[in-house]
Backbone bond lengths (Angstrom), bond angles and torsions (degrees), N, CA, C in turn:
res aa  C-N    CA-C-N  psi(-1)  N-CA   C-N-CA  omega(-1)  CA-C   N-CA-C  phi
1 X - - - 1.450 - - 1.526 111.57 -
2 X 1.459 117.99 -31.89 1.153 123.48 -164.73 1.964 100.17 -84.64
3 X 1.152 98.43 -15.97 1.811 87.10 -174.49 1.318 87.17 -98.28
4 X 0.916 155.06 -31.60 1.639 154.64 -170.50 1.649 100.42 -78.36
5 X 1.404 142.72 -1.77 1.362 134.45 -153.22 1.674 73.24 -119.70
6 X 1.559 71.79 161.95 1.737 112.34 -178.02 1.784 105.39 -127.16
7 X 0.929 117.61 143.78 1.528 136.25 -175.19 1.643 106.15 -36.50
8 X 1.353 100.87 -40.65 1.695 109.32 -163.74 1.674 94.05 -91.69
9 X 1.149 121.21 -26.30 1.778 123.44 174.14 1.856 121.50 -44.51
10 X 1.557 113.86 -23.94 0.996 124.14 -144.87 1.917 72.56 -131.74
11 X 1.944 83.66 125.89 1.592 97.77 -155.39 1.549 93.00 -140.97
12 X 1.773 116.44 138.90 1.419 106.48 164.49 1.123 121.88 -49.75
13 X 1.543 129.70 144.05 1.244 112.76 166.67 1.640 100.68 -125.13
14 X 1.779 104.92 93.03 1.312 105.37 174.61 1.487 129.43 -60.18
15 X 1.100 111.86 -21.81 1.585 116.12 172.60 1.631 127.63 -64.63
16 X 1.533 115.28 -3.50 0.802 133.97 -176.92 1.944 113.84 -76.91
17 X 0.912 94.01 -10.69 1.751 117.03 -167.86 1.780 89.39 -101.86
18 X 1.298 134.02 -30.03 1.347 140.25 -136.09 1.780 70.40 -108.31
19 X 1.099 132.04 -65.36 1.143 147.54 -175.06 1.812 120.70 -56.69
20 X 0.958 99.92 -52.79 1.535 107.98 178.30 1.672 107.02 -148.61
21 X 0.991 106.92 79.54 1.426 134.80 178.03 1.813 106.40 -59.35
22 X 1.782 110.43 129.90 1.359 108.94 -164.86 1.961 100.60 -56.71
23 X 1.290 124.59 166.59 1.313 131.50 179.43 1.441 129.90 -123.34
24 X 1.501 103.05 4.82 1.446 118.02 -173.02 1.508 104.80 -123.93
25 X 1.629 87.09 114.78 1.596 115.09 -171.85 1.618 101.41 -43.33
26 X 1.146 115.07 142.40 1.527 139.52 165.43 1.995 101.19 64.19
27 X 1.417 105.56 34.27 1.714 127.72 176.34 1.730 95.39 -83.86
28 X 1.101 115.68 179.44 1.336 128.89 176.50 1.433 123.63 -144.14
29 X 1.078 127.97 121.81 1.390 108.55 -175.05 1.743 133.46 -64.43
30 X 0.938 143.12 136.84 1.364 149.44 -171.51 1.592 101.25 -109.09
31 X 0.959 102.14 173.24 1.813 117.85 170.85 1.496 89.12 -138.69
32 X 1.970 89.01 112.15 1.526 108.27 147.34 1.577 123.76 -59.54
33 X 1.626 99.22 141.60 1.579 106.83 171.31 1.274 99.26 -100.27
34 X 1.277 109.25 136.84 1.754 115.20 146.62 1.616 127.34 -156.28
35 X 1.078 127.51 -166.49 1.677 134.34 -142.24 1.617 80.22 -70.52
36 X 1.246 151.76 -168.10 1.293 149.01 111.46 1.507 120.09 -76.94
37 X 1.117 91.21 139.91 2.062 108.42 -175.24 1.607 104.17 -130.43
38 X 1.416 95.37 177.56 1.565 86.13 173.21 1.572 128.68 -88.51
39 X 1.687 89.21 -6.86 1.922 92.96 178.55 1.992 96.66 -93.71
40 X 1.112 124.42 19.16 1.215 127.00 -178.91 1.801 85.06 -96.98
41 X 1.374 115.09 -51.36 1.538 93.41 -116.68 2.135 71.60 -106.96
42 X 1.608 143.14 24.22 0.654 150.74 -121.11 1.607 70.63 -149.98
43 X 1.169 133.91 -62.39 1.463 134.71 -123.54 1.649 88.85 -120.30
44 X 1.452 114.42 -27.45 1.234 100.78 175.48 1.573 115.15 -102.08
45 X 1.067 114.54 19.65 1.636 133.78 176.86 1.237 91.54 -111.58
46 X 1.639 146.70 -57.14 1.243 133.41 157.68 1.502 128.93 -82.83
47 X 1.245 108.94 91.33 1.954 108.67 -156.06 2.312 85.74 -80.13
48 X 1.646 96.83 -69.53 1.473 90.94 178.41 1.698 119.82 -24.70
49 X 1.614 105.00 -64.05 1.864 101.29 173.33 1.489 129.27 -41.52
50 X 1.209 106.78 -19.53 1.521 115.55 -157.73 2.087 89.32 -102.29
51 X 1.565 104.73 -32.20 1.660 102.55 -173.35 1.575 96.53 -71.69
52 X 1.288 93.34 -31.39 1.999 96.96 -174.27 2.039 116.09 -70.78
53 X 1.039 94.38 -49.38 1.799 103.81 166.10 1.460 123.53 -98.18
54 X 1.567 113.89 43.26 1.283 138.98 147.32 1.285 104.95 -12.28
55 X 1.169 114.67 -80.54 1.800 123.86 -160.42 1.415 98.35 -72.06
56 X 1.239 122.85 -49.89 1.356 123.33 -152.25 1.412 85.26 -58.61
57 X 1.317 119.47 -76.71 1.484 136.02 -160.09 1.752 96.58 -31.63
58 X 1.128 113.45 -30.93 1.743 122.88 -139.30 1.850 83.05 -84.08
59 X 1.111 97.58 -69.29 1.483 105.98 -166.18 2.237 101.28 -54.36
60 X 1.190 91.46 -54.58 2.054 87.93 178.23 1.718 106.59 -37.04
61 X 1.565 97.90 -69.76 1.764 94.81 166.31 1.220 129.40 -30.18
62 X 1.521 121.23 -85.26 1.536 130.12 145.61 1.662 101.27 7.86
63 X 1.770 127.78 -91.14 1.128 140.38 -116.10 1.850 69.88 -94.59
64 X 1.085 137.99 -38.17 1.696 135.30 175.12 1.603 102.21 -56.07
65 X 0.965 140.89 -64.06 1.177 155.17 168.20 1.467 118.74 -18.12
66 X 1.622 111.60 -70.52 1.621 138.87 156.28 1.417 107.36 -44.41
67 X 1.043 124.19 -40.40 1.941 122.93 -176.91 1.175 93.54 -111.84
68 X 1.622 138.66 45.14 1.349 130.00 156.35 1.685 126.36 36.51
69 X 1.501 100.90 37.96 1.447 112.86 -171.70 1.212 92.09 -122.69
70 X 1.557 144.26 35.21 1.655 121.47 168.35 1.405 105.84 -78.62
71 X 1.184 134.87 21.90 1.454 108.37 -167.34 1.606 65.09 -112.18
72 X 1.499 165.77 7.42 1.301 140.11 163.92 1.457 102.86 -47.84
73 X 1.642 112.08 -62.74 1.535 145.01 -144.39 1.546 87.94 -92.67
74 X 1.322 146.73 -82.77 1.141 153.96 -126.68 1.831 106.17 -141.79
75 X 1.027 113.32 73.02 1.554 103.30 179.94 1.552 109.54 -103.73
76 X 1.660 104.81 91.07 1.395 120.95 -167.52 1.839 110.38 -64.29
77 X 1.437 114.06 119.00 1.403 110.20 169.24 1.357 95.89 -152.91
78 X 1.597 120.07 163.47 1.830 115.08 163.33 1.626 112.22 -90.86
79 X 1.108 98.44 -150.35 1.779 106.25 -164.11 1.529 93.55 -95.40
80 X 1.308 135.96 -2.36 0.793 141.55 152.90 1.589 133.98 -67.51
81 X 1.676 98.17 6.95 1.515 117.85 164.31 1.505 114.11 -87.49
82 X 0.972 112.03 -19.27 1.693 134.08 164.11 1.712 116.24 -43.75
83 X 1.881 111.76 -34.22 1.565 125.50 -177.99 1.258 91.86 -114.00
84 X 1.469 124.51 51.39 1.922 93.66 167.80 2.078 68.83 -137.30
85 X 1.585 100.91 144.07 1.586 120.56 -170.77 1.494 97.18 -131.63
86 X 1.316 113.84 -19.36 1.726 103.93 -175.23 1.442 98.42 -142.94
87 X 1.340 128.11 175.55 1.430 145.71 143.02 1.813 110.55 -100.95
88 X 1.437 109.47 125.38 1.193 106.01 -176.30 1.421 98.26 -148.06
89 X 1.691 110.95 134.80 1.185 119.97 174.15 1.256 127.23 -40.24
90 X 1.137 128.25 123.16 1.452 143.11 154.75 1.768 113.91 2.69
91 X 0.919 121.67 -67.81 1.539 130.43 -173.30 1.503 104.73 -71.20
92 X 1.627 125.90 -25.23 1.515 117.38 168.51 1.049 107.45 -86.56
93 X 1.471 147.07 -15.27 1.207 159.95 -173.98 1.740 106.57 -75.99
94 X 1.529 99.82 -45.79 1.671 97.18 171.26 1.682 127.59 -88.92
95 X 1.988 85.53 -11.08 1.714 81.71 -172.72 1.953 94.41 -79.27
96 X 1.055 112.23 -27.56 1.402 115.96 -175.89 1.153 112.92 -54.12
97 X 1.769 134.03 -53.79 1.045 166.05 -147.39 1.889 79.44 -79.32
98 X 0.972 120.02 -72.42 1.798 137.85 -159.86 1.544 90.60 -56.75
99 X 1.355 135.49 -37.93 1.155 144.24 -135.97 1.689 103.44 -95.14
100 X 1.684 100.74 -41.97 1.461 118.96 -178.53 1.273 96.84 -92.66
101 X 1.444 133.95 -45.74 1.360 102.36 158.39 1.622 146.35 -33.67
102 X 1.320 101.84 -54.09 1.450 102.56 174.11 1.585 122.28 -63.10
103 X 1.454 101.47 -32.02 1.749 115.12 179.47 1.818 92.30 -53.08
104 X 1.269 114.73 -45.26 1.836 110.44 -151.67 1.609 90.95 -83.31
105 X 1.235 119.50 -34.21 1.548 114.99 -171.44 1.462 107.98 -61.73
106 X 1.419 96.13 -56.65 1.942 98.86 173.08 1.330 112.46 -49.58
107 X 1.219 125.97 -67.09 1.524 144.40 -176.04 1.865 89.91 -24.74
108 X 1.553 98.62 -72.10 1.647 110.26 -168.20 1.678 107.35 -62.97
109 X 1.759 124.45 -45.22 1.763 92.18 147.19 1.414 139.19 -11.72
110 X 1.118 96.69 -80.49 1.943 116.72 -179.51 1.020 110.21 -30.24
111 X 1.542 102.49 -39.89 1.539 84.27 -156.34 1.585 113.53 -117.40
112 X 1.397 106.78 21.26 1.286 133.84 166.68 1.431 113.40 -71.65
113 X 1.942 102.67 -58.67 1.432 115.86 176.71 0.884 113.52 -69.12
C-alpha cells in the first residue's frame, strides 16, 4: 500500500483517539496519519458512529492487531509515504546513506579550499 500511495493518500485519522484514546497520564492527543481505506474514510465521515461503537470498533482493531492484519483497517504511515519507490534491504540503505555522505563531505572540502 505504501509503494502504491501518493503524498495526499495518507490522511489524519482523528477517530482513532475516539477509538483508542492515548493512556499515559499528562500524554496529549495527536492525530494519526495513515494510507486511506474504506474503514478509515467510513469512520471519519461518521465521527458520532464511531464515538457511539467505542468498544466495538476497539476490540475489531485490537482483534486486527493480534492477527497482524492492522494494515487492512489502519495502515499507519505520513505523507511522506508519497517518496518511498522501492523496499530495499537494510544494509543497501546504509551503504547508500555512507555513500552520500562522503560525496557531501568531499563536495564541502572543495569548497572550503
Amino acid at each position: 500500500m505504501i509503494l502504491d500511495a501518493a503524498s495526499e493518500d495518507a490522511v489524519k485519522f482523528d477517530a482513532w483517539n475516539d477509538i483508542l484514546p492515548p493512556t499515559r497520564s499528562g500524554g496529549y492527543k495527536t492525530s494519526l496519519r495513515a494510507i486511506r481505506t474504506p474503514f478509515i474514510d467510513h469512520l471519519q465521515q461518521h465521527r458520532e458512529e464511531a464515538k457511539q461503537k467505542t468498544e466495538q470498533l476497539r476490540e475489531e482493531l485490537l482483534e486486527a492487531i493480534e492477527q497482524g492484519r492492522q494494515y487492512e483497517l489502519v495502515p499507519g504511515a505520513g505523507q511522506s509515504a508519497g517518496m518511498i519507490g522501492d523496499i530495499l534491504p537494510a544494509g543497501d540503505i546504509v551503504r547508500q546513506t555512507i555513500e552520500e555522505a562522503e560525496h557531501a563531505l568531499k563536495q564541502s572540502s572543495i569548497l572550503l579550499t
